[in-house]
Every structure is written in C-alpha cells, then in structure tokens.
C-alpha positions as CSV (number, residue, x, y, z in Angstrom):
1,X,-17.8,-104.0,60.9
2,X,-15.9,-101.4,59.2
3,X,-14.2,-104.2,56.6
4,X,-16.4,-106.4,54.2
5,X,-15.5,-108.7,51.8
6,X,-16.7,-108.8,47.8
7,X,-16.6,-111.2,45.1
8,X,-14.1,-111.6,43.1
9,X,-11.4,-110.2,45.7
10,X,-8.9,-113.0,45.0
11,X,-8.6,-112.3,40.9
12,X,-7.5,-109.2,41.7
13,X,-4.7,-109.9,44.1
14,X,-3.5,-112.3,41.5
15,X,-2.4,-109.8,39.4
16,X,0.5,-106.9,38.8
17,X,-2.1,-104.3,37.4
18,X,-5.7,-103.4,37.6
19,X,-7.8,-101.6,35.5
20,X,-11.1,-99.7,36.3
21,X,-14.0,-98.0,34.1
22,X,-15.3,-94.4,34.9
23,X,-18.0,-93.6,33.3
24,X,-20.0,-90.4,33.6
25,X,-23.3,-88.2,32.4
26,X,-24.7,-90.2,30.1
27,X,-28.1,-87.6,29.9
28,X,-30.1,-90.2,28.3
29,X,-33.5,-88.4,27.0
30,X,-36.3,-91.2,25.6
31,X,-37.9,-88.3,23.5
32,X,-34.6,-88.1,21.2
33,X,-35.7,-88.6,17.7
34,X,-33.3,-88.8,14.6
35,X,-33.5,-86.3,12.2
36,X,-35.1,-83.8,14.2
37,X,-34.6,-79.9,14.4
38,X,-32.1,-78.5,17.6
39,X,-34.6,-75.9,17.7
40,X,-36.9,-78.5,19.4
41,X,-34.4,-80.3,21.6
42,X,-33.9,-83.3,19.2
43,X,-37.5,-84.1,19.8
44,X,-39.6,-83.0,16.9
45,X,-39.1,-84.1,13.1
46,X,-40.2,-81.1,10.9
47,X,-42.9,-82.1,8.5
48,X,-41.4,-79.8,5.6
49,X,-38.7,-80.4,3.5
50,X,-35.3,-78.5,5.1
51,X,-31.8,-78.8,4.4
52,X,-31.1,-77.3,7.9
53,X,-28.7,-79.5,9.7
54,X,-31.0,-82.3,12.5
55,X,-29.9,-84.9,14.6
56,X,-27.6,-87.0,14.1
57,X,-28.8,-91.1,14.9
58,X,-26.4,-91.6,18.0
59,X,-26.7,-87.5,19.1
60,X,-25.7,-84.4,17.9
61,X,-22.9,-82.3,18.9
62,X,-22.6,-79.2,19.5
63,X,-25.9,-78.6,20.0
64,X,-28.4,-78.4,23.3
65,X,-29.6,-81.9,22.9
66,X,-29.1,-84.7,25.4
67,X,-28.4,-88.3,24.4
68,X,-30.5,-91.0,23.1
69,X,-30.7,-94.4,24.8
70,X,-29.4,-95.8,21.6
71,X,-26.4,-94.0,22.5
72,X,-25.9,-95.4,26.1
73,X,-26.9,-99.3,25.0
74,X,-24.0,-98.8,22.0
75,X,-21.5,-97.5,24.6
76,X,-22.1,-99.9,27.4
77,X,-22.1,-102.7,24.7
78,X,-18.8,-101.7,23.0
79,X,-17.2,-101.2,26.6
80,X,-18.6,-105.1,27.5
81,X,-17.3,-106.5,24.3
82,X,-13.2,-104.7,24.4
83,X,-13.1,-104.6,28.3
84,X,-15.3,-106.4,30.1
85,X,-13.3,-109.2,30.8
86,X,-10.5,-106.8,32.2
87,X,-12.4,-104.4,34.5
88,X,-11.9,-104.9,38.3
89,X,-15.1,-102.2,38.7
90,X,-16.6,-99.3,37.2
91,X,-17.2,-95.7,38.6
92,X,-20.6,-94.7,37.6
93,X,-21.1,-91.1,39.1
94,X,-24.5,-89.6,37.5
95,X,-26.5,-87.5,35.4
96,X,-29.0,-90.0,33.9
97,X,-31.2,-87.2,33.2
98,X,-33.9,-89.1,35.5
99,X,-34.2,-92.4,33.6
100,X,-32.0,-94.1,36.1
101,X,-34.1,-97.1,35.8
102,X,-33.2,-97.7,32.5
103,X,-29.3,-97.3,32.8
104,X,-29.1,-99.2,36.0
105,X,-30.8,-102.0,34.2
106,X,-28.2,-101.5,31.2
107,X,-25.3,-101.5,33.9
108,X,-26.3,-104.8,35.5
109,X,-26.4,-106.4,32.1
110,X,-23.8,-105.2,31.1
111,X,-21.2,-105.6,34.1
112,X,-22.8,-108.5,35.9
113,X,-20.7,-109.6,38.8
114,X,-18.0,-106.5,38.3
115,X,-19.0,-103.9,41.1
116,X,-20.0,-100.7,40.0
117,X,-20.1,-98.0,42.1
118,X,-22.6,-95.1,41.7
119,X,-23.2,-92.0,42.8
120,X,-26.2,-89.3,41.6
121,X,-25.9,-86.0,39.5
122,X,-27.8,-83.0,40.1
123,X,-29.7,-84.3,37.0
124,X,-31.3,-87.3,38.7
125,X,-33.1,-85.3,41.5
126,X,-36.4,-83.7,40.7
127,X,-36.7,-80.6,41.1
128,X,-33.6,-80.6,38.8
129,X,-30.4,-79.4,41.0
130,X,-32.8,-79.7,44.4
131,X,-32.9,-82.6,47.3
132,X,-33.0,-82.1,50.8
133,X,-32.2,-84.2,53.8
134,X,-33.3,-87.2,55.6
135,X,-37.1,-86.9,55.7
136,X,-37.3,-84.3,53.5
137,X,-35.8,-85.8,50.0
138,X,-39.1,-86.6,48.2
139,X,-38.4,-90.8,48.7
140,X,-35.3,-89.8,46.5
141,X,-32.8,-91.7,49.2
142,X,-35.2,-94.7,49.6
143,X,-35.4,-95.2,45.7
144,X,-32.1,-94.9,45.4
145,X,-31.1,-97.2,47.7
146,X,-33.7,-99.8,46.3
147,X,-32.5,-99.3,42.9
148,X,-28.7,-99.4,43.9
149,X,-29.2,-102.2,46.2
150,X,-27.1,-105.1,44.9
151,X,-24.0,-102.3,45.3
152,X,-24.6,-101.1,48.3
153,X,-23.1,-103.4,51.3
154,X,-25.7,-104.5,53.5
155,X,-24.0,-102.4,56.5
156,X,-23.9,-99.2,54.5
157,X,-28.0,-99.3,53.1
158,X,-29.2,-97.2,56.5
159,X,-26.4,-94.7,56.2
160,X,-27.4,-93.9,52.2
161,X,-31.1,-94.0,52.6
162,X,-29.9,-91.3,55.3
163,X,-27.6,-89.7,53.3
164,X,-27.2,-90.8,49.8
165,X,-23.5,-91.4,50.2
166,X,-21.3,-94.8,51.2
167,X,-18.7,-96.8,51.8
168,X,-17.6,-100.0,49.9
169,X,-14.7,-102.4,50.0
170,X,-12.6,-103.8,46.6
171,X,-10.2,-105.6,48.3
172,X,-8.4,-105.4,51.7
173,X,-6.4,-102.6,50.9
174,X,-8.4,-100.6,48.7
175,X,-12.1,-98.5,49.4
176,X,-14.1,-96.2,47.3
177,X,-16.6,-93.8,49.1
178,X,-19.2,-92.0,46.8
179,X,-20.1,-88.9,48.2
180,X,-23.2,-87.1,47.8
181,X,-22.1,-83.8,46.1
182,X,-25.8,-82.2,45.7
183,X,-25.6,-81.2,49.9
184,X,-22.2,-79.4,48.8
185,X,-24.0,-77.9,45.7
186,X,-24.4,-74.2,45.4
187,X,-27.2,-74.7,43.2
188,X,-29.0,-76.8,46.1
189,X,-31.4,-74.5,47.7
190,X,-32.8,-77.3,49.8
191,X,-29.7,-77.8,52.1
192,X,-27.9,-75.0,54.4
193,X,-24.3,-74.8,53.6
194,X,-21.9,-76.6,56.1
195,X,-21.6,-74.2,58.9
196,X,-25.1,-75.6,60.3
197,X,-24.5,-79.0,62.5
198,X,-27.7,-79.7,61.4
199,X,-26.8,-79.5,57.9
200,X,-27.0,-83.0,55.7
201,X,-23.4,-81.1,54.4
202,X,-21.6,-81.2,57.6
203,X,-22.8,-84.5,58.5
204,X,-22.0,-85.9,55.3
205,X,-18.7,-84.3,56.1
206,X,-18.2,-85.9,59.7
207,X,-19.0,-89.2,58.5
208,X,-16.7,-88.6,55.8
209,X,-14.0,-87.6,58.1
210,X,-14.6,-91.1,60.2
211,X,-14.2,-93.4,57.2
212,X,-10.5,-92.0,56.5
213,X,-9.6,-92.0,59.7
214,X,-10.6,-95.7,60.1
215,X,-8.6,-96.3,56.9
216,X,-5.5,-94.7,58.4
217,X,-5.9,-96.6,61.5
218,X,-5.8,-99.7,59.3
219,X,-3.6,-98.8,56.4
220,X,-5.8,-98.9,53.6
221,X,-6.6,-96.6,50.5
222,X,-9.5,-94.9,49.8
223,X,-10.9,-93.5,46.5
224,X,-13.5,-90.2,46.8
225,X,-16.1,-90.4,44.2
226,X,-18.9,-88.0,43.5
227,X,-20.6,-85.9,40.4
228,X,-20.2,-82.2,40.8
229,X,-16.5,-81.9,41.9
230,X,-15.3,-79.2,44.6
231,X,-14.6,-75.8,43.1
232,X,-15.5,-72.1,43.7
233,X,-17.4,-72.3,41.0
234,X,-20.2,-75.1,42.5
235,X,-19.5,-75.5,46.0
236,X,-21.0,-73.5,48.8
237,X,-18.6,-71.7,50.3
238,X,-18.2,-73.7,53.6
239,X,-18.4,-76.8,52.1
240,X,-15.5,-75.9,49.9
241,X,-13.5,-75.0,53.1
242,X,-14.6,-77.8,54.6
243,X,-14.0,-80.7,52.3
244,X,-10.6,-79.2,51.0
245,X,-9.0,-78.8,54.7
246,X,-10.4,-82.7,55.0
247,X,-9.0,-84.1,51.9
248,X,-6.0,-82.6,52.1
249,X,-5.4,-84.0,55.7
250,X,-5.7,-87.2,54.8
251,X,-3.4,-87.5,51.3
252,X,-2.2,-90.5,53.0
253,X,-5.3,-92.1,52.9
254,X,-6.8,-90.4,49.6
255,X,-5.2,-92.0,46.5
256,X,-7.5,-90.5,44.1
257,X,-10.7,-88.3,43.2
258,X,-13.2,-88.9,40.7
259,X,-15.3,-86.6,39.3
260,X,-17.9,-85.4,36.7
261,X,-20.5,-82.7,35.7
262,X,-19.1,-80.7,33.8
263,X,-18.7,-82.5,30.3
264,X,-14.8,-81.3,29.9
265,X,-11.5,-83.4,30.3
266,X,-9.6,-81.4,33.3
267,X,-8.2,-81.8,36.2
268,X,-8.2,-79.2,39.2
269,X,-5.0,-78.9,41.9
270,X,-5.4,-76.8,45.1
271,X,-2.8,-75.5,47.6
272,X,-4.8,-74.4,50.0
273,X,-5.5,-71.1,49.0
274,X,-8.6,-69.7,47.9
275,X,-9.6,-70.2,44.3
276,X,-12.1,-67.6,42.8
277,X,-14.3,-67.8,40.3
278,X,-16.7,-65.3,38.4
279,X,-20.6,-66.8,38.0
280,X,-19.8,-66.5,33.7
281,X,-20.0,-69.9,32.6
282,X,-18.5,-69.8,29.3
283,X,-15.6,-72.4,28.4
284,X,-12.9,-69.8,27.6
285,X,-13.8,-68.1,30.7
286,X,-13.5,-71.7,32.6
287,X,-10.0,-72.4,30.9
288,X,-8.5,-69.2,31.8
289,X,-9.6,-70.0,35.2
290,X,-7.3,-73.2,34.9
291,X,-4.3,-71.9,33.8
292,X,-4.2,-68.8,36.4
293,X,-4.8,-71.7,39.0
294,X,-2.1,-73.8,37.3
295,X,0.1,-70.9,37.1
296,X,-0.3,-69.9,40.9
297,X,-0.5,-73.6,42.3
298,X,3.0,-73.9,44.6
299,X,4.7,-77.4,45.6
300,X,3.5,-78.6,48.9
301,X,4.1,-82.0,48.9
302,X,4.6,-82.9,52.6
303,X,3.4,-79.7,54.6
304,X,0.6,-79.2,56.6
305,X,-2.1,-78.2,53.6
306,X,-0.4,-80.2,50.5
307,X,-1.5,-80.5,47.4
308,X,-4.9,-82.1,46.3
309,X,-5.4,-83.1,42.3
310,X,-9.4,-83.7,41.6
311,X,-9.8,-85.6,38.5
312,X,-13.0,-84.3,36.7
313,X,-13.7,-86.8,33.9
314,X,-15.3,-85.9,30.0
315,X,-19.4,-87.8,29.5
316,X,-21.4,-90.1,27.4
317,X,-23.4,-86.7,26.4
318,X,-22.4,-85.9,23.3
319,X,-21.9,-82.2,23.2
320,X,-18.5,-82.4,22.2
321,X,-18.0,-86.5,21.9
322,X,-18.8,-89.1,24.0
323,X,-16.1,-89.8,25.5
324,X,-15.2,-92.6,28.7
325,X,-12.1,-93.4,30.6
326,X,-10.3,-96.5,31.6
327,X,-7.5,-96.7,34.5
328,X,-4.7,-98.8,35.2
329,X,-3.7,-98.9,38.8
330,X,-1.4,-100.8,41.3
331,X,-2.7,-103.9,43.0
332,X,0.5,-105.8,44.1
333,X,-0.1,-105.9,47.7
334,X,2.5,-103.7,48.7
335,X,2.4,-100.0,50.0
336,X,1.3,-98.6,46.9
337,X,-1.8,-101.0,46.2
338,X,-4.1,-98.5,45.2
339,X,-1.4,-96.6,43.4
340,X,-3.4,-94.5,39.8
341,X,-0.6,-95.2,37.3
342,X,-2.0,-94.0,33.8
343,X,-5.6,-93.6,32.1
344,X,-6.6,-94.2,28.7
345,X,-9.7,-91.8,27.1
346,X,-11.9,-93.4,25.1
347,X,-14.0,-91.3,22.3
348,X,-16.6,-91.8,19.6
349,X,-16.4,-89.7,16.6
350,X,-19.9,-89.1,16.0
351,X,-19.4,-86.9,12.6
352,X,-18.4,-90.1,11.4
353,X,-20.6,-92.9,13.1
354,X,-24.1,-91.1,12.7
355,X,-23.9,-92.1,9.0
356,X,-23.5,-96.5,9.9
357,X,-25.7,-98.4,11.7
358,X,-23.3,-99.1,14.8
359,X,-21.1,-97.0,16.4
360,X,-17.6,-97.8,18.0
361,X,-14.8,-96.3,20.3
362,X,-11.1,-95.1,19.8
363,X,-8.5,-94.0,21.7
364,X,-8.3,-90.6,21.8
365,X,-4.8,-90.4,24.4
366,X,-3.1,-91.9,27.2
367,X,-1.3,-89.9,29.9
368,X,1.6,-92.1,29.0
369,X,2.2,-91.6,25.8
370,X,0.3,-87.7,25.5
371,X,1.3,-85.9,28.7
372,X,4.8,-88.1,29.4
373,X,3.2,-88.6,32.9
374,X,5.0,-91.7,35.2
375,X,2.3,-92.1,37.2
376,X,-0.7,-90.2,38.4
377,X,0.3,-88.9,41.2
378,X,-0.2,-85.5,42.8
379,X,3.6,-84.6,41.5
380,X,3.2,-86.3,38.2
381,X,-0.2,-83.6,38.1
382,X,1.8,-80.4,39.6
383,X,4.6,-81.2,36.9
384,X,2.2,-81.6,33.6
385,X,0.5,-78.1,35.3
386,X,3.5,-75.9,35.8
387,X,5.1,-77.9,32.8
388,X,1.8,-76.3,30.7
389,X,1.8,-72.8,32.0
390,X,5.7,-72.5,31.2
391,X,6.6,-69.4,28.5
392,X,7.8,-71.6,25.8
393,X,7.3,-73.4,22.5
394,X,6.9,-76.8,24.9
395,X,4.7,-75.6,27.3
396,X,2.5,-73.7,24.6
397,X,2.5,-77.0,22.3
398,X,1.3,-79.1,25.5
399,X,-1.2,-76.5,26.5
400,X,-3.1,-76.4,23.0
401,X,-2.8,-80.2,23.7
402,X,-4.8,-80.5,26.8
403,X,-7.5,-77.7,25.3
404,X,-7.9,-80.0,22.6
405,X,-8.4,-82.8,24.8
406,X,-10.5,-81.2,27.1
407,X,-13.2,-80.8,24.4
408,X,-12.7,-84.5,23.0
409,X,-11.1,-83.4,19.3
410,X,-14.5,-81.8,18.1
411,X,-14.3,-78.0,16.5
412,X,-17.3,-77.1,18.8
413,X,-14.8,-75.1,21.2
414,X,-17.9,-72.3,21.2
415,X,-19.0,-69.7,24.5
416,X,-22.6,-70.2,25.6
417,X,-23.8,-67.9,27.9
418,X,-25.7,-68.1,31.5
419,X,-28.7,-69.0,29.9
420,X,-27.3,-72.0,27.2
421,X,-28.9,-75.5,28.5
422,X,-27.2,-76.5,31.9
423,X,-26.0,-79.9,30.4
424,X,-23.1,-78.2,28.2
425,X,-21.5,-77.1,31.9
C-alpha cells in the first residue's frame, strides 16, 4: 500500500506547530587528534616544540580538516538535551565521511523512537563521489539498507536496496522522500546521465514522478530530501532538466526541499530558465553566482513552470562553524499541514569552546526575526531575494546579512581553489 502508519502519529496531530531537526555533513574522521599540525590533516602531533597554530579539541576552522567524533557525540548530545523532547523527526542527509556505523549508532541513541530520515553524501560511497546501479554498487545499497533498517518501511526496503532512495510516511498528510542525489551527480562517473532509460537517474526519476502523483491523487504533502542539491554546478545536465521540469509540476504536492553538501547557508530559486555556472569553485565566485540568479529570478507563482526554492542547509563540519537547523511547521490538519513556517540556525562558536571541556550551541538567527520572513514559502523566498538584490541601503544591509550567515559568523570568508580539499564545497 502506498500509505503506512508510524509511531507516534497521534502527538503530532495534537498540536498547532511542529518542529523538525536537519542535520547535515557531519565528516567525522577517527584519526583527528588535538593539537596537531593542518599540514597533516589534524592527524599528526609534531614532536618539536611550535607556536604554529594546531587543532583545536572539537575541530578547527578554517582549515582542511574534517571533524572528530568528539564533535558529533557533543552535538547530537546538546540537540537531545534542548530539543529532544520537541522534535517530530530529524532530516539526516549525509557525508559521514564513511564511518556511518558510528553516527547511525549515535542517532539511534540519541533520537530513539523520533524517525529520522537519511539519505547518503557523495562522502559515504567508496570510491569517494562513485556508486553505480543495482548490481553494480559494491554491496553499498544492501549495507545501507541493513544499516538504515529500522527507518526504512518494510514496503520501501526492495525499492532502496535497488536504488538507494525511499518513501516514508509522518502522518496522513505529510511524506518525506530521500532521494538518491549521487545518480544525478556530475562527479558520478559510474552512472549515465538521465537521457538513458536504463540509467539508475531516470529511473530514480520515474519512480519519483509516481510518488507525487499518488500524493496528488490523495491530497497529501511531500518533503524532497537528498545531499548534493540540483544546480548547474553538480548535476548532470539531464538530470538537471529532468528533476527541475518534475519539481516544479508538482508545487502542489512539494512543500519543501532539503538539502546539503556544500557547507554554506543558501538557498537556490529557479524559474525555469537555465542557470549557468563556471567549474571555479571559489566562494565569492559561488556568491556572485547567487545574486545574478537572485537578480534575474521572475515571479511565476501560478504558471506552467513556477518557481522552485531549494533549501541547501550549513554542516556539523566545522570549516566555518558547526552549525544545525531546527524548523517549525504547520500540523493543524487543514490544507496547509505540512506548511514550512520559520527555521531557527543553530551554531557553535568553536574559537571559544576549544578552550572548555564541553561545548554548547546558540542561536545564530531566525528567519523571523533576521530576514522578516512570514512564512517559508516560495513567495516569502522570491521576496527576501529580490528584496536582497535591490540598489539600496536596505537591500545592501540585508545582503551583507545573509553572506554573513551563509559562512556561520566566522572571518574565514577565504577562496580556495580547484584543488582545496573537496569538503570545504
């Protein structure tokens, strides 16, 4: 059957508002030793005596290191003691830098009986960035769905360990599907793009296209999940195409995306048109990218190819500061159950932290109070865009704003070229 039922349906439609963790590339790397020299990755402690900068005891930004596991265990356990008792479900889309084991454990203990819905990062594959389709995946599918399997719904197992992507229900209304970006990702040299029928793309994509229209069919919501979001700048061409003309026939259905990867607080809008993008990965570069696209985005609410807002969420890693995001959302059972109303961002000031034995969280903004957003809605996102991009002391004083934001309040706002580790974007 398309519908299932979960625990702990009924709390929800008790109340007014919901609230929902999304939590991202955490990049966890066991060899991460305290004190040791960037030069070596964080993984070596120089034997001589240096007054050279190391790293810091819960990570080091700035620099090309990933995370260590103290850092994930600290997060997950200040997130279980503040909001645990709040959180509806979490949205757990990837880049565990292969120690998935180890965080999945972490998640259970820390979440329990609160669903959490993952999805894998081009991180978690080996060869980095590489996994093919059924039968030729490397037993990738299979672990996953053995290591996933208490979230998975019984139904859905065959269609993941075919795919790597599924469905699941939160309540009546309301459905998230995790997609399996790495068959959209250009870097993904195992997959054709999604012009071939026999691609795992395409038929990621009509399976895709079935679940929404079984949602329309029975008036429910659907969020889209997944790690490396749909841009120019990651998606093969066709899949681009493809999954942009889908979404965007089915804003009806779609009441939010959720996505990851690339370690920055942003959001992308498309129209419709083609967005392009130059291979230079640098973050100015990438920003500049943003505002021509928010400058040339055009209000097409109700046409034929209307407007689609892709909500690409900051990580745990912490090359700026790790940073995670809580949402309120709608779950009156009325038409707009489902409904995104605000997000809160969540950061950890590490400067400070690496010198106590602990670290904690603060808020670092709310789209309330920040970005005077109503809601989150695809208008509420095409207003805060145009709103940015607007000649004037407002739009310049809101713009400087959102850079800030989108690099989680650190001073490390530096370029690193094509060759900088692939974990700073």
């Amino acid at each position: 059957m398309w519908f299932t039922t979960i625990p702990g349906q009924s709390k929800i439609e008790r109340k007014r508002y919901g609230y929902f963790l999304h939590i991202t590339d955490m990049h966890i790397d066991e060899d991460y030793k305290e004190n040791s020299t960037f030069k070596s990755a964080c993984h070596k402690v120089t034997t001589h005596s240096s007054s050279a900068p190391s790293a810091g005891k819960w990570g080091s930004p700035g620099e090309a290191c990933d995370a260590p596991i103290a850092l994930a265990e600290q997060t997950l356990e200040w997130i279980s003691k503040e909001w645990v008792d709040k959180l509806d479900f979490v949205l757990w889309t990837g880049d565990n830098a292969k120690l998935n084991q180890r965080v999945t454990d972490m998640m259970v203990d820390r979440f329990k009986d609160i669903p959490v819905i993952p999805s894998f990062g081009n991180n978690d594959v080996f060869p980095h960035n590489q996994i093919g389709g059924p039968g030729n995946d490397g037993g990738l599918l299979d672990f996953y769905s053995k290591l996933w399997n208490r979230w998975i719904p019984y139904e859905q197992r065959s269609v993941f360990r075919q795919g790597g992507y599924f469905m699941t229900q939160i309540t009546p209304n309301l459905y998230i599907i995790s997609l399996n970006t790495m068959y959209f990702y250009k870097k993904n040299n195992a997959v054709h793009n999604c012009q071939h029928l026999n691609s795992p793309g395409f038929t990621q994509l009509v399976w895709f296209e079935k679940q929404l229209k079984m949602a329309r069919i029975s008036h429910a919501k659907i969020y889209v999940i997944g790690h490396v979001p749909p841009s120019p700048r990651d998606y093969k061409g066709s899949c681009l195409s493809e999954f942009m003309q889908l979404v965007s026939s089915y804003t009806d259905v779609i009441s939010g995306h959720f996505f990851a990867h690339l370690n920055m607080d942003h959001f992308l809008i498309f129209d419709g048109k083609r967005q392009e993008f130059s291979t230079n990965r640098d973050i100015e570069a990438y920003t500049d990218w943003l505002y021509n696209m928010y400058q040339s985005i055009n209000a097409n609410f109700i046409t034929d190819s209307p407007l689609v807002v892709i909500q690409v969420a900051p990580s745990v890693l912490p090359v700026y500061y790790p940073t995670f995001r809580i949402y309120q959302y709608e779950v009156n059972q009325t038409d707009s159950f489902g409904h995104l109303l605000s997000y809160s961002q969540f950061y950890s000031n590490l400067t400070k932290w690496n010198q106590h034995d602990h670290l904690e969280y603060e808020l670092e903004y709310t789209t309330k109070d920040d970005y005077e957003m109503d809601d989150l809605s695809v208008e509420s996102y095409f207003k805060l865009a145009k709103t940015m991009v607007t000649d004037s002391p407002q739009g310049d004083k809101l713009w400087s704003l959102y850079r800030k934001h989108m690099v989680i309040k650190t001073l490390n706002f530096t370029d690193h070229d094509e060759d900088s580790n692939d974990s700073l974007y």
